[in-house]
Biotite code that builds the C-alpha atoms (Angstrom):
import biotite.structure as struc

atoms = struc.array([
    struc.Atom([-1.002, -21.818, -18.303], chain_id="A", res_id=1, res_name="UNK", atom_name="CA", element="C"),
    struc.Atom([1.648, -19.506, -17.132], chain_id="A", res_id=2, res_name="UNK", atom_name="CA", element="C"),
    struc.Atom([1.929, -17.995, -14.120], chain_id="A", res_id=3, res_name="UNK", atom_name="CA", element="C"),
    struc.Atom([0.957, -13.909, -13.359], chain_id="A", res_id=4, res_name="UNK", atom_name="CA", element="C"),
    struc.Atom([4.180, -11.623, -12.583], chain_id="A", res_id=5, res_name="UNK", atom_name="CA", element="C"),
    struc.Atom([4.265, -8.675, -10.415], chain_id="A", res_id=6, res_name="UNK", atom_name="CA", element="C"),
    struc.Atom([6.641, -6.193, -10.733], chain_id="A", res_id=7, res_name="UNK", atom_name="CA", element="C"),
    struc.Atom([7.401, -4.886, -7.211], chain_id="A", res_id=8, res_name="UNK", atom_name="CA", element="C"),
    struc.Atom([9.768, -3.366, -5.252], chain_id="A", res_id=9, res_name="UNK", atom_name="CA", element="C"),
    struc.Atom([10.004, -4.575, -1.755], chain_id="A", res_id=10, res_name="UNK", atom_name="CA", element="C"),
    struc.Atom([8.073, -1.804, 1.169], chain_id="A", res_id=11, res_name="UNK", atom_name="CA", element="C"),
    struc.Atom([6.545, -0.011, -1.205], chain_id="A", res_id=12, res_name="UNK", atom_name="CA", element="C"),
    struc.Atom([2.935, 0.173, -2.054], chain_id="A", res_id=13, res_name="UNK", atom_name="CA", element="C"),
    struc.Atom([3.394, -2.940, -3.970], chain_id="A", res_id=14, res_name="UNK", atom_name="CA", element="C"),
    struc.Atom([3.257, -4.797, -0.975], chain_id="A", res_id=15, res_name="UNK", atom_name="CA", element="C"),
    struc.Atom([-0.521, -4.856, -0.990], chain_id="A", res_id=16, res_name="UNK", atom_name="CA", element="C"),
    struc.Atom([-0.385, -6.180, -3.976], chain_id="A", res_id=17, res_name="UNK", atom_name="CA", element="C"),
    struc.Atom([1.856, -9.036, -2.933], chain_id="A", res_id=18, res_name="UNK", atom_name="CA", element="C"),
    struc.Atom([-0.029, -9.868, 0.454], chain_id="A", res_id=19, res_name="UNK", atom_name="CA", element="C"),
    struc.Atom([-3.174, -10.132, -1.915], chain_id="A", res_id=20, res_name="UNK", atom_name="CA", element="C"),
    struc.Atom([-2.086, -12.435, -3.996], chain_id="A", res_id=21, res_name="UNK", atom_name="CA", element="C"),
    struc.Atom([-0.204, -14.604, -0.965], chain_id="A", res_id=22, res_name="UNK", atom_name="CA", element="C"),
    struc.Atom([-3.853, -14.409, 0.720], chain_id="A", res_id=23, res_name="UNK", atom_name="CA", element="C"),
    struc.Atom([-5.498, -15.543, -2.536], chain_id="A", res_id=24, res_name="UNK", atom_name="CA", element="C"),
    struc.Atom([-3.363, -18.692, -2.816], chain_id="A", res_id=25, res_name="UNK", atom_name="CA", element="C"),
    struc.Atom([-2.330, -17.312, -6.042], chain_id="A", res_id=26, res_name="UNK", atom_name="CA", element="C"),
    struc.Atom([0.782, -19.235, -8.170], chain_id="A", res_id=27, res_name="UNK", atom_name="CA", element="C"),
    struc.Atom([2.821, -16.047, -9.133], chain_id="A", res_id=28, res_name="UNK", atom_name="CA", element="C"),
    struc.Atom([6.778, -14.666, -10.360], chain_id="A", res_id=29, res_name="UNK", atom_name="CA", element="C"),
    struc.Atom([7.766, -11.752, -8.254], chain_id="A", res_id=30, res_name="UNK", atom_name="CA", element="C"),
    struc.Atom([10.659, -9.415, -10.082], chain_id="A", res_id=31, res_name="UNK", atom_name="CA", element="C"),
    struc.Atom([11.476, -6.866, -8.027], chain_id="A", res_id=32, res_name="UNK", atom_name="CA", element="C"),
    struc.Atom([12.312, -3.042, -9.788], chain_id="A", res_id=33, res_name="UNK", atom_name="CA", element="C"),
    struc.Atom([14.731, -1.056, -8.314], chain_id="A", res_id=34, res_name="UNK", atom_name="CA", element="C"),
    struc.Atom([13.275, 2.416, -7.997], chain_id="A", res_id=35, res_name="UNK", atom_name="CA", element="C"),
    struc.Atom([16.504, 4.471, -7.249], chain_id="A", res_id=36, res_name="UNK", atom_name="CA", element="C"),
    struc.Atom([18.606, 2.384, -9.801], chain_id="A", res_id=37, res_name="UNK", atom_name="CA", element="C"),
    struc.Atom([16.213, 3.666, -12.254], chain_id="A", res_id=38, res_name="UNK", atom_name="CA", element="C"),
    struc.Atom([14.709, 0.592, -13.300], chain_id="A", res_id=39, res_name="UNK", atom_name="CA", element="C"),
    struc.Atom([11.437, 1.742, -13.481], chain_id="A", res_id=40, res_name="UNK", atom_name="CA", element="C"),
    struc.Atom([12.448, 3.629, -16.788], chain_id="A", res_id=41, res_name="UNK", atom_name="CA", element="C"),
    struc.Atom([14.571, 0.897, -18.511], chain_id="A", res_id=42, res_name="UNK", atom_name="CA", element="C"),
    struc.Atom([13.113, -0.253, -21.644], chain_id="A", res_id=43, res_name="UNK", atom_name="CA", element="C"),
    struc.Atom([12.449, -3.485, -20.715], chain_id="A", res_id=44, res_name="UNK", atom_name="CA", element="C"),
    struc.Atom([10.151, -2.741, -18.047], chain_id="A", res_id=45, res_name="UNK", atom_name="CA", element="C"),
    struc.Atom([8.460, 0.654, -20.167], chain_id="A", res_id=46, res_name="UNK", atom_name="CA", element="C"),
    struc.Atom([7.231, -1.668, -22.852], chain_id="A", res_id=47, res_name="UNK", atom_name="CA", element="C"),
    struc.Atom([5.414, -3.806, -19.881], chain_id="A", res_id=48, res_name="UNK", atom_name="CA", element="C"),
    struc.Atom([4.287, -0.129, -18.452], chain_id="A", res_id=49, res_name="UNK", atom_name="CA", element="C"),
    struc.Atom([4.519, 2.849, -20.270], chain_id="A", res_id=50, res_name="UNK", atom_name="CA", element="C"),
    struc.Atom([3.750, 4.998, -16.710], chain_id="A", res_id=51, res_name="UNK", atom_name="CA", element="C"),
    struc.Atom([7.131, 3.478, -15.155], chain_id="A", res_id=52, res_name="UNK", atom_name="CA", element="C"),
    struc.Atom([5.088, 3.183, -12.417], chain_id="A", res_id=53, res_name="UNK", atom_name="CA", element="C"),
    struc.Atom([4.677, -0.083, -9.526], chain_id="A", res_id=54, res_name="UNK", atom_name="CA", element="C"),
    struc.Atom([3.236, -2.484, -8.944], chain_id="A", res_id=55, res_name="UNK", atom_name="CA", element="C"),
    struc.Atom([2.141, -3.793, -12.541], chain_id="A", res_id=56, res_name="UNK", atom_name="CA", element="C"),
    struc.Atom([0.621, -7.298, -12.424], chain_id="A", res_id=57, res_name="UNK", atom_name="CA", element="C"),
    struc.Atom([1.295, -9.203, -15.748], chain_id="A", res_id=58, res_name="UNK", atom_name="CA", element="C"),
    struc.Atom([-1.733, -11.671, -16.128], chain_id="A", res_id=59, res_name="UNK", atom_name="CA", element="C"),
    struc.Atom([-1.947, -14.643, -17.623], chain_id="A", res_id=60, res_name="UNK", atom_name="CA", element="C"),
    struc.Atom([-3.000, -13.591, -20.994], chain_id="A", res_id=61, res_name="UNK", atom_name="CA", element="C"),
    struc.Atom([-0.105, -11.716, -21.240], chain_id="A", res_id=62, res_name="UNK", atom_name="CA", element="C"),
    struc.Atom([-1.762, -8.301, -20.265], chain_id="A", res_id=63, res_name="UNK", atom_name="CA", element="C"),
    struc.Atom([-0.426, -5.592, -18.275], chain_id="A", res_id=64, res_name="UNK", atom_name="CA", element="C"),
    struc.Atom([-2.752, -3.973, -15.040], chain_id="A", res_id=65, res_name="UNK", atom_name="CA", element="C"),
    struc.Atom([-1.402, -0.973, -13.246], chain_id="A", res_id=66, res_name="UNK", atom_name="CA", element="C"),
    struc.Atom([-2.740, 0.931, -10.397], chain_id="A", res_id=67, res_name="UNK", atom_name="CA", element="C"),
    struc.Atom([-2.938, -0.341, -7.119], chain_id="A", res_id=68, res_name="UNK", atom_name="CA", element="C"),
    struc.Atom([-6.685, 0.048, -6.850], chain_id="A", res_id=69, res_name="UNK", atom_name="CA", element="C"),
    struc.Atom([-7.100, -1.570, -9.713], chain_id="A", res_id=70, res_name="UNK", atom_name="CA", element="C"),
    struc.Atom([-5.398, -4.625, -9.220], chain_id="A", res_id=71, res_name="UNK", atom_name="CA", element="C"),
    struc.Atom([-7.068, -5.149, -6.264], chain_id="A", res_id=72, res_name="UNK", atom_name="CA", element="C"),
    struc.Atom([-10.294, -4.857, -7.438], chain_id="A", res_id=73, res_name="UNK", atom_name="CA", element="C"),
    struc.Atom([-9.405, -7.385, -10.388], chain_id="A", res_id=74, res_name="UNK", atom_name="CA", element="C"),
    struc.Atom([-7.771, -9.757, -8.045], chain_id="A", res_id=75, res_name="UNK", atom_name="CA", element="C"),
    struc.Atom([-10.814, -9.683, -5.757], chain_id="A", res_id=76, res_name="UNK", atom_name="CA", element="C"),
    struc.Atom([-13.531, -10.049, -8.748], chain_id="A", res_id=77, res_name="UNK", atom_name="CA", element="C"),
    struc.Atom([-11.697, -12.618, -10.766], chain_id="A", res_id=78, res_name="UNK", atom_name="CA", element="C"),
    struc.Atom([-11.633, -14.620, -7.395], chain_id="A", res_id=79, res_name="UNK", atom_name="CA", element="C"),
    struc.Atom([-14.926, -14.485, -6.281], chain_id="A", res_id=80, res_name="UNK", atom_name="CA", element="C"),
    struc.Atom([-14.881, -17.387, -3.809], chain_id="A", res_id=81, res_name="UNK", atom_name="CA", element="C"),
    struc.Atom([-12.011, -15.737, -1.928], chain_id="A", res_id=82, res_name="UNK", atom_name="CA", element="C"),
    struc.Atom([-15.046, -13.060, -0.477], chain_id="A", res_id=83, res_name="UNK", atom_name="CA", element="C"),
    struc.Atom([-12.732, -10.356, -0.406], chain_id="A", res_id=84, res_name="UNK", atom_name="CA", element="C"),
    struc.Atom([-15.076, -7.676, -2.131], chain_id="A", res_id=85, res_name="UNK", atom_name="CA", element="C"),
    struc.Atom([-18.127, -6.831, -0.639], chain_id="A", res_id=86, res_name="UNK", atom_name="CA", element="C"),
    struc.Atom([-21.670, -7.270, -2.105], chain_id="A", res_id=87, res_name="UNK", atom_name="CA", element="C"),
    struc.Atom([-23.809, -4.128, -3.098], chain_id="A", res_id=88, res_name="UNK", atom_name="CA", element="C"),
    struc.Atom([-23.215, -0.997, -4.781], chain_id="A", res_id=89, res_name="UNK", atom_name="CA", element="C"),
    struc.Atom([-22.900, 1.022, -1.801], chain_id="A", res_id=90, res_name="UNK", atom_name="CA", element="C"),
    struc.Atom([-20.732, -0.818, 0.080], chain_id="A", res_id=91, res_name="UNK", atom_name="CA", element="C"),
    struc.Atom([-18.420, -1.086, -3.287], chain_id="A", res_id=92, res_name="UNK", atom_name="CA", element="C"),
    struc.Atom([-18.340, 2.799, -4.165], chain_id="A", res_id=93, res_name="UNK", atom_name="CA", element="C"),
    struc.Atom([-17.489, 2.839, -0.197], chain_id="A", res_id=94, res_name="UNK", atom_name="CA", element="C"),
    struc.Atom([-14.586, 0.871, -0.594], chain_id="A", res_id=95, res_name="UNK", atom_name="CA", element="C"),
    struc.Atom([-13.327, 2.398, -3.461], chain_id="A", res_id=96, res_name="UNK", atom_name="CA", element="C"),
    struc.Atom([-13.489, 5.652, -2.153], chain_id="A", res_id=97, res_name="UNK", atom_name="CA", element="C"),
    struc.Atom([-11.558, 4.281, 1.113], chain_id="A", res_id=98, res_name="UNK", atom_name="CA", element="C"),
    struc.Atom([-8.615, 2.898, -2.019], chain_id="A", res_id=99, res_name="UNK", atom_name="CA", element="C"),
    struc.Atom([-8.563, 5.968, -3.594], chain_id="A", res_id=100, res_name="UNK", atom_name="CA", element="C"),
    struc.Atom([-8.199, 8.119, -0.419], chain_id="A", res_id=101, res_name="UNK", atom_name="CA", element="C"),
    struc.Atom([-5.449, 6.396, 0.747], chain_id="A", res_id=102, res_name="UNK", atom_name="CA", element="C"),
    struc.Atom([-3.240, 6.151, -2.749], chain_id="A", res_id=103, res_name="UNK", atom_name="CA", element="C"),
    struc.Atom([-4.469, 9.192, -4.065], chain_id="A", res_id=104, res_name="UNK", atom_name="CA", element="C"),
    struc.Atom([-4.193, 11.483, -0.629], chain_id="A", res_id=105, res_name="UNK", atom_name="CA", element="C"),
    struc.Atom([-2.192, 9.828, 2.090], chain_id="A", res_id=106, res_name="UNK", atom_name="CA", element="C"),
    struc.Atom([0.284, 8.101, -0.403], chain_id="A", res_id=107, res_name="UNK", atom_name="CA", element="C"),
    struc.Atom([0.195, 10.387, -3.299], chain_id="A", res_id=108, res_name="UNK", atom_name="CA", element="C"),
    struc.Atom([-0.094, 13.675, -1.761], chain_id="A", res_id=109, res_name="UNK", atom_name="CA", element="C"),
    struc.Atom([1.595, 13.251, 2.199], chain_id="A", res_id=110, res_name="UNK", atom_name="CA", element="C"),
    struc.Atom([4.067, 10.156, 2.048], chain_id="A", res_id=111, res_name="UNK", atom_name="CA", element="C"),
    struc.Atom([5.361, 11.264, -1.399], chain_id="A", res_id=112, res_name="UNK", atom_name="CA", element="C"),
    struc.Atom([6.215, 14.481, 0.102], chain_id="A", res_id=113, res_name="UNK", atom_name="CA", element="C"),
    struc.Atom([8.041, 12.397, 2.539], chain_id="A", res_id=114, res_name="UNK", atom_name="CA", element="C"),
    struc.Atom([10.206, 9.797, 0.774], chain_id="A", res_id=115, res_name="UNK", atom_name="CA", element="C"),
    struc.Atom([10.320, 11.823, -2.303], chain_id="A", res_id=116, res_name="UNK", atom_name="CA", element="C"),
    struc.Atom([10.968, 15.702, -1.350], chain_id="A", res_id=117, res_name="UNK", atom_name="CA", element="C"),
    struc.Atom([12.953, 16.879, -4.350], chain_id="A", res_id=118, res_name="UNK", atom_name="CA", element="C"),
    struc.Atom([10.083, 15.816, -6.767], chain_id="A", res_id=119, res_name="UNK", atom_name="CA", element="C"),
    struc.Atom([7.940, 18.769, -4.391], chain_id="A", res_id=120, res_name="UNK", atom_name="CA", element="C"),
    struc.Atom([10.685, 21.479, -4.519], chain_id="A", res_id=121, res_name="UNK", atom_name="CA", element="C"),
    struc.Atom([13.645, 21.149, -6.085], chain_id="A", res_id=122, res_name="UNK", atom_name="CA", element="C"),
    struc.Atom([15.377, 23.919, -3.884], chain_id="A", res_id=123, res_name="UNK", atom_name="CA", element="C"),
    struc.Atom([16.804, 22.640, -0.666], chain_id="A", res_id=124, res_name="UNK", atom_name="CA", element="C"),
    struc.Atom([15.951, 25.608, 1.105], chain_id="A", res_id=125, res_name="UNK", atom_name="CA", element="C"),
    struc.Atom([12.342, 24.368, 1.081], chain_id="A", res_id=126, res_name="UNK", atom_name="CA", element="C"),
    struc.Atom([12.260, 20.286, 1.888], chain_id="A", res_id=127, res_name="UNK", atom_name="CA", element="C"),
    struc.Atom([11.719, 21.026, 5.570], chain_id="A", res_id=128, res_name="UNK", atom_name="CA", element="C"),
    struc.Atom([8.455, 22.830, 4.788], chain_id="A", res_id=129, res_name="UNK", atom_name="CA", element="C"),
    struc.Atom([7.855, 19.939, 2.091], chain_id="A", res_id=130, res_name="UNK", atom_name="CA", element="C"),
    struc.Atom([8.118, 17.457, 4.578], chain_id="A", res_id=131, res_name="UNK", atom_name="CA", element="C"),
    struc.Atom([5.950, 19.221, 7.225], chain_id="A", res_id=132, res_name="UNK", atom_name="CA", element="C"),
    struc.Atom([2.897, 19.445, 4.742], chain_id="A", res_id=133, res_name="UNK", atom_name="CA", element="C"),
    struc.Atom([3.799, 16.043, 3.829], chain_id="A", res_id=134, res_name="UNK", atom_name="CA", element="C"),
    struc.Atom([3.458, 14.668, 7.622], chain_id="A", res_id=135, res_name="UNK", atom_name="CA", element="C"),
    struc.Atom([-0.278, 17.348, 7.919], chain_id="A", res_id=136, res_name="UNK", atom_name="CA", element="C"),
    struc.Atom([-1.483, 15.658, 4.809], chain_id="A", res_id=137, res_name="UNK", atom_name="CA", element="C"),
    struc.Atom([-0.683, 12.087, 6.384], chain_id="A", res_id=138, res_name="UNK", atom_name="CA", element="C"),
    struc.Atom([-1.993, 12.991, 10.036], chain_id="A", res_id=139, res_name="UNK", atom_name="CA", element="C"),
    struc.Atom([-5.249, 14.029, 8.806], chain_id="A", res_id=140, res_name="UNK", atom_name="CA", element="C"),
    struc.Atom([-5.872, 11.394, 6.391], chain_id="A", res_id=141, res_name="UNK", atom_name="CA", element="C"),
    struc.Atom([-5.286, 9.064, 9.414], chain_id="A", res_id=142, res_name="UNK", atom_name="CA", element="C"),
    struc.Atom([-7.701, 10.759, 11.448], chain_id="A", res_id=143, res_name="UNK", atom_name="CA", element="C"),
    struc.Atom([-10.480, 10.445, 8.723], chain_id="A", res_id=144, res_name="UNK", atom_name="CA", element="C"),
    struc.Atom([-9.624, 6.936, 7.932], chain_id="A", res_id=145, res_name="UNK", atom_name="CA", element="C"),
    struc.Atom([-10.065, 6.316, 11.656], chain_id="A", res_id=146, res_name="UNK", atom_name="CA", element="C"),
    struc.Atom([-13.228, 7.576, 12.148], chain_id="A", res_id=147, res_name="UNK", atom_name="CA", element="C"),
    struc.Atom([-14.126, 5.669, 8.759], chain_id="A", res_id=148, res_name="UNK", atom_name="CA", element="C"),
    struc.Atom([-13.026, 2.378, 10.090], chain_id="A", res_id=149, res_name="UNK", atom_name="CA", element="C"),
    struc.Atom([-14.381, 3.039, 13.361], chain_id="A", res_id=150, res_name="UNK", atom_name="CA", element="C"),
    struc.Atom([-14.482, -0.018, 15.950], chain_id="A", res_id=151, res_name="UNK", atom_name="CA", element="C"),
    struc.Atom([-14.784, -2.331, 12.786], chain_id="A", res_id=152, res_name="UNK", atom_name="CA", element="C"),
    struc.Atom([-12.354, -4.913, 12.821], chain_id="A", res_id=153, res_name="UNK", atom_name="CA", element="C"),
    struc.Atom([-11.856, -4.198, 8.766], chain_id="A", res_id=154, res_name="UNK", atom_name="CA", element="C"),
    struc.Atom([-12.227, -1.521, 6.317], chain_id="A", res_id=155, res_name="UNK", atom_name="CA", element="C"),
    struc.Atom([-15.435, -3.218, 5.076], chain_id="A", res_id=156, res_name="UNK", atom_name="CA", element="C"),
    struc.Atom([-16.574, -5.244, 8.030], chain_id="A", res_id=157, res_name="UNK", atom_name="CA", element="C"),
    struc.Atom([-14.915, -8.276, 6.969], chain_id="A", res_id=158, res_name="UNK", atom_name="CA", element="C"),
    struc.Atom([-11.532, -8.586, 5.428], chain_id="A", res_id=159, res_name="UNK", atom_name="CA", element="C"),
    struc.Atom([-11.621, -7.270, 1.667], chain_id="A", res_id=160, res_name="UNK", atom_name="CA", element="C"),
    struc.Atom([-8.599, -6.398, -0.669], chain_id="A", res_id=161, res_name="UNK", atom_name="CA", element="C"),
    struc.Atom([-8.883, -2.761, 0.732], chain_id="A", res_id=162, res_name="UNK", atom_name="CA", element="C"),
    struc.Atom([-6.892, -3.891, 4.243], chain_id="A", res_id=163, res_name="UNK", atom_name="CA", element="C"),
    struc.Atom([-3.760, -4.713, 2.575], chain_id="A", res_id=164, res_name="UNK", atom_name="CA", element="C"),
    struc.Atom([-4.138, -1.271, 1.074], chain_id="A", res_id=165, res_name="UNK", atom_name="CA", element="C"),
    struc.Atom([-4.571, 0.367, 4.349], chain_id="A", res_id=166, res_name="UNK", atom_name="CA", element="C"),
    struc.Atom([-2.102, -1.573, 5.325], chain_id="A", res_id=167, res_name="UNK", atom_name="CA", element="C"),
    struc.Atom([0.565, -0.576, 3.954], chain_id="A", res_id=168, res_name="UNK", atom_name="CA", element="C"),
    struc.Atom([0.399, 3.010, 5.182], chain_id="A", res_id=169, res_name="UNK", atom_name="CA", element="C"),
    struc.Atom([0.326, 2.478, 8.467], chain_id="A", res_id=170, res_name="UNK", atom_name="CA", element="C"),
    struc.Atom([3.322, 0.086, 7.791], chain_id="A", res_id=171, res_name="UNK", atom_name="CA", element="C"),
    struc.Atom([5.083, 3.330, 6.482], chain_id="A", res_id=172, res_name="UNK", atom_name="CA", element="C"),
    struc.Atom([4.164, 5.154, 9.115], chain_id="A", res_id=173, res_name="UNK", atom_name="CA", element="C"),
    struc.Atom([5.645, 2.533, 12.093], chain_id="A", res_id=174, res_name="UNK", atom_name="CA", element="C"),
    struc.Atom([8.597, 2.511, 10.080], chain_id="A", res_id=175, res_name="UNK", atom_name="CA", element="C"),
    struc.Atom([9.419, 6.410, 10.507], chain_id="A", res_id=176, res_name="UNK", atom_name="CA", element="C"),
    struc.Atom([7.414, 6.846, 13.450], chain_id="A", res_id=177, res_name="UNK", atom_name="CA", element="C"),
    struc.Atom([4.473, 8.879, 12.761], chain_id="A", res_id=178, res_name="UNK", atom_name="CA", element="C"),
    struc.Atom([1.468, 8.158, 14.878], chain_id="A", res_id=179, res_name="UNK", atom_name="CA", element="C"),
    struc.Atom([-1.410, 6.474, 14.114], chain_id="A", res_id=180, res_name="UNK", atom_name="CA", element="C"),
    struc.Atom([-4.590, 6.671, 15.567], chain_id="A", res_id=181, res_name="UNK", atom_name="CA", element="C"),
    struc.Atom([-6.012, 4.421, 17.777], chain_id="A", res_id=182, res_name="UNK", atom_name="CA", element="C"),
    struc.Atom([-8.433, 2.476, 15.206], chain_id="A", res_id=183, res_name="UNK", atom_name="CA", element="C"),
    struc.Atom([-5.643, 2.201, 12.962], chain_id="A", res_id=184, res_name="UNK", atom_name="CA", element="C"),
    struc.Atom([-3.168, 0.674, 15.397], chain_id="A", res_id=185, res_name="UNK", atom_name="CA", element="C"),
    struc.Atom([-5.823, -2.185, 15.902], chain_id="A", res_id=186, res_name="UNK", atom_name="CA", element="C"),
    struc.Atom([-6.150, -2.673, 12.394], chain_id="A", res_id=187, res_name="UNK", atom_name="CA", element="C"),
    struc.Atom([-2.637, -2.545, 11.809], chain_id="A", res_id=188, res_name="UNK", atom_name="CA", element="C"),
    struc.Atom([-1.691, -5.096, 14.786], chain_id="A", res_id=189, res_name="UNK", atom_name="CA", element="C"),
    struc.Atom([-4.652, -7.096, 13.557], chain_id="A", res_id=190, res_name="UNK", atom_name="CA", element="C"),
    struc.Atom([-3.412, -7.084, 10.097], chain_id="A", res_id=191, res_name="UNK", atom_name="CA", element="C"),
    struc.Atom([0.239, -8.384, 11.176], chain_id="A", res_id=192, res_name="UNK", atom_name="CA", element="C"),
    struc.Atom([-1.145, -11.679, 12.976], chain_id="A", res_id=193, res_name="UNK", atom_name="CA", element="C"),
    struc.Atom([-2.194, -12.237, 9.767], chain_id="A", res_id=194, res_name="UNK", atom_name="CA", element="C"),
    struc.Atom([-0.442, -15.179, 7.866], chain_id="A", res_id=195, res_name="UNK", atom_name="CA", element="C"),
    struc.Atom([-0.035, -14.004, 4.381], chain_id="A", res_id=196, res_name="UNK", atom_name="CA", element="C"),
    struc.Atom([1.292, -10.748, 6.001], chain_id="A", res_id=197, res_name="UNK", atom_name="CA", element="C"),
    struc.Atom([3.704, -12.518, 7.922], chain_id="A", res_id=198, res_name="UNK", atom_name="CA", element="C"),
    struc.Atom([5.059, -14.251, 5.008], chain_id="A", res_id=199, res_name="UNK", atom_name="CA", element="C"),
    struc.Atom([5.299, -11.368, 2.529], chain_id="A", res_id=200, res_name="UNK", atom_name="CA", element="C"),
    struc.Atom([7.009, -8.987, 4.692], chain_id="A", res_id=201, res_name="UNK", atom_name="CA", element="C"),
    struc.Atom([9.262, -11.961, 5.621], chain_id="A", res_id=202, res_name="UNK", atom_name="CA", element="C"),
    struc.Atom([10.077, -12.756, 1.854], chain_id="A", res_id=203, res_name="UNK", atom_name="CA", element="C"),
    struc.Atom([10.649, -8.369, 1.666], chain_id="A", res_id=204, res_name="UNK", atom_name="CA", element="C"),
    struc.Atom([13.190, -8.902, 4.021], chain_id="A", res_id=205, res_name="UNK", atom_name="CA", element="C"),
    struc.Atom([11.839, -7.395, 6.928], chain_id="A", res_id=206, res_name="UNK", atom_name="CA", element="C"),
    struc.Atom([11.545, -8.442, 10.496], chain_id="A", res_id=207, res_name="UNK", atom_name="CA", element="C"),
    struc.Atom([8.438, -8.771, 11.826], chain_id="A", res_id=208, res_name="UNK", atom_name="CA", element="C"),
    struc.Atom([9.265, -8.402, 15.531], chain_id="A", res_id=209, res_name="UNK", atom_name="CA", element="C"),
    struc.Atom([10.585, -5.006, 15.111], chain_id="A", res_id=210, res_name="UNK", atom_name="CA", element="C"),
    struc.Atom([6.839, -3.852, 13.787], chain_id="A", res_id=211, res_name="UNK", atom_name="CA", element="C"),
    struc.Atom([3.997, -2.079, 16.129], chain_id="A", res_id=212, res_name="UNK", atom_name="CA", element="C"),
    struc.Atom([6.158, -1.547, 18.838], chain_id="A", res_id=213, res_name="UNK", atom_name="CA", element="C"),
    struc.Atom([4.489, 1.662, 19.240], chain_id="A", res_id=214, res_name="UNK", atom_name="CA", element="C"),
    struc.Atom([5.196, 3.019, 22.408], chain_id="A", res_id=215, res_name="UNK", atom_name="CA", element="C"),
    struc.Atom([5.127, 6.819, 22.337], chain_id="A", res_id=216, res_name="UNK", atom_name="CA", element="C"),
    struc.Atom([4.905, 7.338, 18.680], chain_id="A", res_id=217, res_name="UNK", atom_name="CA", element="C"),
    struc.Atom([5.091, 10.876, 16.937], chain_id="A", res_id=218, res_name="UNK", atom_name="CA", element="C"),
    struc.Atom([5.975, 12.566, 14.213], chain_id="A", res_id=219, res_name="UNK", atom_name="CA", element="C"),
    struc.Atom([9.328, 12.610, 13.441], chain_id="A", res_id=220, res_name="UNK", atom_name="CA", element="C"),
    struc.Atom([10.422, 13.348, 10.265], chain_id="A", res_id=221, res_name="UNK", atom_name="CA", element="C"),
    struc.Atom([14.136, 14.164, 9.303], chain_id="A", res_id=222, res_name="UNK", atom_name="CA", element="C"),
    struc.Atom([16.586, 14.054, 5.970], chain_id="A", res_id=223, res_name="UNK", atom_name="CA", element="C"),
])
């Protein structure tokens, strides 16, 4: 049977993806899509996803998923034994929610302000105040995450496919030095002990004894 691919590009929100499947054991091709190249909108890679869009997880059967949430629910369900999606309907609609908040809102709406200010407003003149509502959007969708995750060692009590989600925010956030909260520092530190994390962010080519050096983290946010 042939292995799954993932289409990825190294730091990005892909890397949930990737830890997932290193966590799950999984037997998997990694091709990695260079965003500002414009590979994303080659033909090639349109006919595997129309929305030129990452991650996309190729499946066995030949079948493309996008969506980060949605990989991660199908890699949790379709690997049952792995306990990495939590039983019940509310604690699954909870879960979901926590996905969708931190794509949707803290990705979507603050760090794409960030990373990708011209997309906002294309006149220069106004990428500073971009940027600022940007680094708002992100600060306050830390501070409800934290109080979501509270003194709980994991989005869902136990570890779940939503971590590697969370995850890689804060990851974005240590890398250009905007502060997290202090539940989210735990979860972060806790989450880079982890093995598979290790590993991943090793293979991404980046060292992991430059991470959650904290110290007196702020928001700083220049270019």
């Amino acid at each position: 049977m042939a292995a799954m691919k993932l289409y990825m590009t190294p730091g990005s929100c892909s890397t949930a993806i990737h830890i997932i499947l290193e966590e799950l054991e999984e037997v998997f091709e990694a091709y990695v899509v260079n965003l500002p190249a414009g590979d994303h909108f080659k033909p090639d890679y349109v006919a595997i996803n129309p929305k030129s869009t990452i991650p996309t997880l190729v499946r066995r059967d030949g079948t493309s998923l996008t969506e980060v949430q949605a990989i991660a629910d199908w890699l949790a369900r379709s690997h049952p034994r792995a306990k990495l999606w939590p039983d019940g309907a509310e604690s699954e609609s909870r879960l979901i929610e926590a996905m969708a908040h931190i794509v949707g809102t803290i990705h979507g709406q603050g760090f794409a302000r960030i990373f990708a200010t011209s997309t906002f407003a294309r006149n220069p003149a106004d990428h500073a105040s971009v940027r600022e509502l940007g680094c708002d959007i992100v600060t306050k969708g830390f501070a409800t995450l934290n109080d979501t995750l509270g003194t709980a060692g994991y989005l869902a009590g136990d570890y779940s496919v939503a971590d590697p989600v969370l995850f890689y925010v804060e990851f974005w956030a240590d890398k250009i030095n905007i502060a997290l909260p202090e539940n989210l520092v735990a979860h972060y530190t806790r989450m880079l002990t982890r093995p598979a994390v290790q590993r991943v962010l090793r293979e991404e080519g980046y060292n992991t004894a430059t991470l959650g050096k904290f110290g007196t983290a702020k928001v700083t946010v220049t270019g």
